[in-house]
C-alpha positions in Angstrom: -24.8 -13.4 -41.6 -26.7 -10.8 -39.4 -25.1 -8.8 -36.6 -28.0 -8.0 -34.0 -26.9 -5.6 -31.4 -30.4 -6.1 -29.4 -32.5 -8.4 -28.3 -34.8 -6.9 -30.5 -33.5 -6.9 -33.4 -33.5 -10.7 -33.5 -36.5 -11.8 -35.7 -39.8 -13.6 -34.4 -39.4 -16.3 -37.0 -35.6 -17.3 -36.6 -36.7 -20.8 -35.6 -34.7 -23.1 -33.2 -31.0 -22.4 -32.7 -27.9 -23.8 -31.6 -26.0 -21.5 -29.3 -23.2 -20.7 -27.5 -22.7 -17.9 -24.9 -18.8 -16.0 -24.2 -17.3 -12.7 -24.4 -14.9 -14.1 -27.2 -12.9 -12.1 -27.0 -9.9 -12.5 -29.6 -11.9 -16.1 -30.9 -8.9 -17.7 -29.4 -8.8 -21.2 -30.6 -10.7 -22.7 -27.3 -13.1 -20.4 -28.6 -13.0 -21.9 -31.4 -13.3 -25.6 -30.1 -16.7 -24.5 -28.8 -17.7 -23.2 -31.9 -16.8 -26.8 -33.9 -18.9 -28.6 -31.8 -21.6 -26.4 -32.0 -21.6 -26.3 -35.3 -22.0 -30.1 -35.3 -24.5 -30.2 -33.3 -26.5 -27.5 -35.5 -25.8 -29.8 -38.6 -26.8 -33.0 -37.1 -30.4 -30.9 -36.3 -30.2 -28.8 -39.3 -30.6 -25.5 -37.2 -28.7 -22.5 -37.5 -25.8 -21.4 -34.9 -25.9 -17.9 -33.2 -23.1 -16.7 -31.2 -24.0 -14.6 -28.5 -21.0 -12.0 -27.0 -21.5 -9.1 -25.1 -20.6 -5.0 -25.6 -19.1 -3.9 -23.9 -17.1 -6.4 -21.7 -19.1 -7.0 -18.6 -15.7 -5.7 -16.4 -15.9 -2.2 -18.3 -19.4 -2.0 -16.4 -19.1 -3.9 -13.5 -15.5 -2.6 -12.4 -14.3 -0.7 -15.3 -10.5 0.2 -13.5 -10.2 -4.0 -13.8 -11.8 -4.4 -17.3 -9.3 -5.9 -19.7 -7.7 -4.4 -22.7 -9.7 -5.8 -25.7 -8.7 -8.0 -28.4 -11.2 -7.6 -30.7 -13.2 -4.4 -31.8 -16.8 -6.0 -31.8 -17.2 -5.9 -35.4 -14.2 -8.2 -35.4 -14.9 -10.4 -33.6 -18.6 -11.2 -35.5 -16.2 -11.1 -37.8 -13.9 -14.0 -36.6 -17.2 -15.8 -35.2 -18.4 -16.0 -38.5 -14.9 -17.8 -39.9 -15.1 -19.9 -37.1 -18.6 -20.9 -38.1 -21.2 -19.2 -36.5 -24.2 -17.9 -38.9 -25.2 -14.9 -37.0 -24.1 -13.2 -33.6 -26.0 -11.4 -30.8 -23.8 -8.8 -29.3 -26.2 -8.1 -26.2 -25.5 -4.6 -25.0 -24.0 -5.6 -21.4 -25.2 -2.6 -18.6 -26.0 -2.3 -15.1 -29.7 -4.1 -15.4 -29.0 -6.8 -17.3 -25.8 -7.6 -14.4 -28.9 -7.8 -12.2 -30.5 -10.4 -14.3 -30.8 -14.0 -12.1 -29.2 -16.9 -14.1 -33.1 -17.5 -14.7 -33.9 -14.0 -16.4 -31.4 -14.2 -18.6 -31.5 -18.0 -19.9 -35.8 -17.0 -20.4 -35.1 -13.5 -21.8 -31.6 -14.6 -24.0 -31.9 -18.1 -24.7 -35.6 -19.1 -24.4 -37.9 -15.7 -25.7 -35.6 -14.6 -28.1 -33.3 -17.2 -29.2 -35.7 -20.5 -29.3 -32.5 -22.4 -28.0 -32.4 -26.1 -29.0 -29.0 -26.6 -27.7 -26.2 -24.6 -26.1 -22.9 -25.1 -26.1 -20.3 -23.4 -23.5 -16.9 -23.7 -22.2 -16.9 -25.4 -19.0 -15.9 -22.4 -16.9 -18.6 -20.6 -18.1 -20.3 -18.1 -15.4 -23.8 -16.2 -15.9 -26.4 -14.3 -14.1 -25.9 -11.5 -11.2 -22.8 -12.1 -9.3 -21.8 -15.2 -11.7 -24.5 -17.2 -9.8 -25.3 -19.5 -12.8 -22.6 -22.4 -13.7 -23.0 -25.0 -16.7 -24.7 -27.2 -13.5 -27.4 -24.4 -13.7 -27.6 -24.6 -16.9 -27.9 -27.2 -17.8 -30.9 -27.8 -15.1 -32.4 -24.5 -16.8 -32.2 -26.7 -20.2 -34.1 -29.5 -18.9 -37.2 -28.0 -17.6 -37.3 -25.2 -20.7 -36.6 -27.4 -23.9 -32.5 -27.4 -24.3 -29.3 -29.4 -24.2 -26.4 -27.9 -22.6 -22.6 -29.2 -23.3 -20.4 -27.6 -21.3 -16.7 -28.3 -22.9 -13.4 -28.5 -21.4 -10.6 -25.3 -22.9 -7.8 -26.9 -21.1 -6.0 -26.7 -24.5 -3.6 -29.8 -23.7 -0.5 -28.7 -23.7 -1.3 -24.5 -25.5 -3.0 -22.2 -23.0 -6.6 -21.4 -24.7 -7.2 -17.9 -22.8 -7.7 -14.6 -23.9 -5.5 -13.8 -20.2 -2.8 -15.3 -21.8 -2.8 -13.6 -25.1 -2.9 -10.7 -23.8 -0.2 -11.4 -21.5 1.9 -12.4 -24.4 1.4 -9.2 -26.3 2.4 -7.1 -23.4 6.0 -8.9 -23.8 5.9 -8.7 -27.4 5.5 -12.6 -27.8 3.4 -11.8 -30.5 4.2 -15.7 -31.7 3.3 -16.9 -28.0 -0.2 -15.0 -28.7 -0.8 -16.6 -32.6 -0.3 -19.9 -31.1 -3.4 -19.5 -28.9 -5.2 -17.1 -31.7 -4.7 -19.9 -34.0 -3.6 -17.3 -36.1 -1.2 -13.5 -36.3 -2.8 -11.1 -33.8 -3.9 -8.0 -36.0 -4.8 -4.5 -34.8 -6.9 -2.1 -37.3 -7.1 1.3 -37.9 -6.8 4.4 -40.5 -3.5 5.6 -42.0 -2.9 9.3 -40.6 -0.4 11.3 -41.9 3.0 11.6 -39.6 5.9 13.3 -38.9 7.5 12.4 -42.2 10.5 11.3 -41.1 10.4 7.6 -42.2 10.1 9.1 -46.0 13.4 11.5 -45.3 15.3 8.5 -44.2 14.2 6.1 -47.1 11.8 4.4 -45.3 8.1 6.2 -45.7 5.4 4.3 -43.0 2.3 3.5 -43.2 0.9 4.8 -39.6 -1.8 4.1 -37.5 -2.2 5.3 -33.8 -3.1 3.0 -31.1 -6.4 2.5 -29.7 -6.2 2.6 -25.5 -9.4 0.3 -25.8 -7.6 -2.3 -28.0 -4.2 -4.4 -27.3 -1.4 -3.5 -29.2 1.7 -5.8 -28.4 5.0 -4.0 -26.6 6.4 -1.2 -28.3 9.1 -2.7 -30.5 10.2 -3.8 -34.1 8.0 -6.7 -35.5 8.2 -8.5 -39.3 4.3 -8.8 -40.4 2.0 -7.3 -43.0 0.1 -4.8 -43.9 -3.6 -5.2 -46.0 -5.6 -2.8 -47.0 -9.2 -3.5 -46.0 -10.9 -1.6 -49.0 -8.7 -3.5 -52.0 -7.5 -6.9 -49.5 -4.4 -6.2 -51.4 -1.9 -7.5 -48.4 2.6 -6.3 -48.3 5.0 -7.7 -46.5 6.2 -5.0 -43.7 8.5 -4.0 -40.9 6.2 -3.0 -38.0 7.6 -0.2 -35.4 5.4 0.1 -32.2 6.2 2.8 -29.8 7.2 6.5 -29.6 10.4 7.1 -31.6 12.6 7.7 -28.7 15.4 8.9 -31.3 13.4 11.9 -31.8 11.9 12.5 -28.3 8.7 10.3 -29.3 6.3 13.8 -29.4 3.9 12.3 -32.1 2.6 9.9 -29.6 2.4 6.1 -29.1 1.7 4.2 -32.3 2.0 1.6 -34.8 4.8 2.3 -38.3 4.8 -0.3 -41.2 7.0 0.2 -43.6 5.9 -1.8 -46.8 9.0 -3.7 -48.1 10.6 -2.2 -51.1 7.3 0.2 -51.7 8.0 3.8 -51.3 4.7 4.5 -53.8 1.6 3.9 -51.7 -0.8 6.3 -50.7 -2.5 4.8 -47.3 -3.6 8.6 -45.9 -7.4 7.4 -44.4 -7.5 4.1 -45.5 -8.3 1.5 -43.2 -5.8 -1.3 -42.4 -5.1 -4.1 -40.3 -1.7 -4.6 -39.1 -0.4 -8.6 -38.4 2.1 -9.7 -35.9 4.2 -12.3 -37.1 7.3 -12.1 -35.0 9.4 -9.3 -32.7 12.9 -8.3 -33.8 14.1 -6.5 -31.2 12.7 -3.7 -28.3 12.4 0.1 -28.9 15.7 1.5 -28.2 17.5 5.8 -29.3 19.8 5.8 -31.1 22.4 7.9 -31.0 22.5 9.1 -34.2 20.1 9.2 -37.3 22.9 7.4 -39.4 23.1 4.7 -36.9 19.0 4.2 -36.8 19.1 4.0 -40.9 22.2 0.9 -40.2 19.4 -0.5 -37.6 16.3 -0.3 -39.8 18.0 -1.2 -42.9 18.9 -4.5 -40.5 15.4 -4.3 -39.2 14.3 -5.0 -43.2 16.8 -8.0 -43.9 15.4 -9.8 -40.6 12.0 -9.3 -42.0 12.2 -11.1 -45.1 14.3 -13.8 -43.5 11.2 -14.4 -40.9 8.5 -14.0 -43.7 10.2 -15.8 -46.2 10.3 -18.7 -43.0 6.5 -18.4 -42.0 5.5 -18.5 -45.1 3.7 -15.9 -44.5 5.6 -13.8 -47.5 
């Protein structure tokens, strides 16, 4: 799989492609639907698929105090667009001239010069072109004049909400179940173990911790039963996940995300990179009014998080 993050980069001699076209973020699983059907469609023809996404989010340029939190790091999500079948991504770098591209420019420039589209497949809401001009109508009228099919599919999701909206709605209220039922999977946030204030090892409980990105969606500060990998071995621990500022002690490290791995106290996780999954919350942030009674809480914390893992299956 190549990652091309320029039109240029994109070789003379791919040959015909099947595409589809999103900001994707968080590969949610409507995402997802679009990506199985184009992936049938390049199989049928025997061409490859190449998702195309967009870096940064068109908001953070276009009206950056509206742009959304992201999901997804972009490496991530070519990550999750490969798993979800796509064999190479085109993260087109998204700035103030290409939002002044016609729906034209960019379906001859994108699609046509660069991409040799065969077929494209989008979700049915899909908008492109200065000021959202272009619809799957124009499309799809583009298609039939420059040498492409255009299917334009429905993300309704039945009765589960396929939106990247709603996941992110659902982390800020700690529904982190609410947001793997769209995902299709645990939301996950990565980053590199720094070292802390200690305190978790004094009380018994030593963390793993990672600070949170203000770019990337962390769920409401809380307690949460998950796991914890390690992205250079894949080795993977069950964990209880603290998100917030440690109120008990006045929160003065700054907001970010604890995991204690379950009955390990002999890890070494300073600068390794991990990624944190979200299985289900526990409970909110809360002081305590004592350190005894927080050790009584996160030793009940622990319990809750086998039960849940043990359930998921997850553990």
């Amino acid at each position: 799989m190549h990652v091309w993050r320029s039109l240029d980069e994109v070789p003379a001699d791919l040959g015909r492609t099947v595409v589809v076209i999103g900001n994707f973020d968080g590969v949610h699983l409507g995402h997802q639907h679009v990506l199985a059907r184009a992936g049938e469609v390049a199989r049928e023809h025997g061409l490859v698929l190449v998702a195309v996404t967009f870096d940064p989010h068109p908001m953070a340029v276009l009206r950056p105090e509206h742009a959304p939190v992201q999901l997804t790091s972009t490496s991530v999500r070519a990550e999750l667009l490969r798993a979800a079948g796509a064999d190479h991504v085109l993260a087109v770098p998204f700035d103030r001239e290409m939002a002044g591209w016609s729906p034209e420019e960019f379906v001859r420039r994108v699609l046509v010069d660069t991409l040799r589209a065969a077929a494209v497949v989008v979700g049915a809401n899909f908008r492109f072109g200065s000021r959202a001009a272009g619809d799957v109508a124009t499309l799809r009228s583009l298609g039939e004049s420059l040498g492409f099919t255009v299917e334009g599919l429905a993300l309704d999701g039945g009765p589960m909400v396929w939106s990247s909206t709603y996941v992110r709605q659902c982390l800020a209220a700690g529904d982190v179940a609410g947001a793997a039922q769209a995902l299709g999977r645990p939301y996950a946030i990565r980053g590199v173990v720094i070292r802390g204030d200690q305190r978790g090892r004094e009380l018994g409980y030593p963390t793993a911790n990672v600070p949170t990105d203000q770019l990337t969606a962390a769920p409401a500060d809380g307690v949460y039963a998950g796991r914890l990998q390690r992205l250079d071995t894949g080795e993977s621990f069950a964990a209880a996940i603290s998100v917030g500022t440690n109120p008990t002690f006045d929160g003065v490290v700054g907001h970010r995300v604890e995991s204690y791995v379950l009955d390990r106290t002999d890890l070494d996780l300073y600068g390794v990179e991990v990624e944190v999954c979200f299985v289900e919350r526990l409970r909110p942030m809360e002081a305590f009014a004592s350190v005894e009674d927080l050790v009584a809480q996160m030793d009940e914390d622990v319990r809750r998080t086998r039960i849940v893992l043990a359930d998921s299956g997850l553990c």
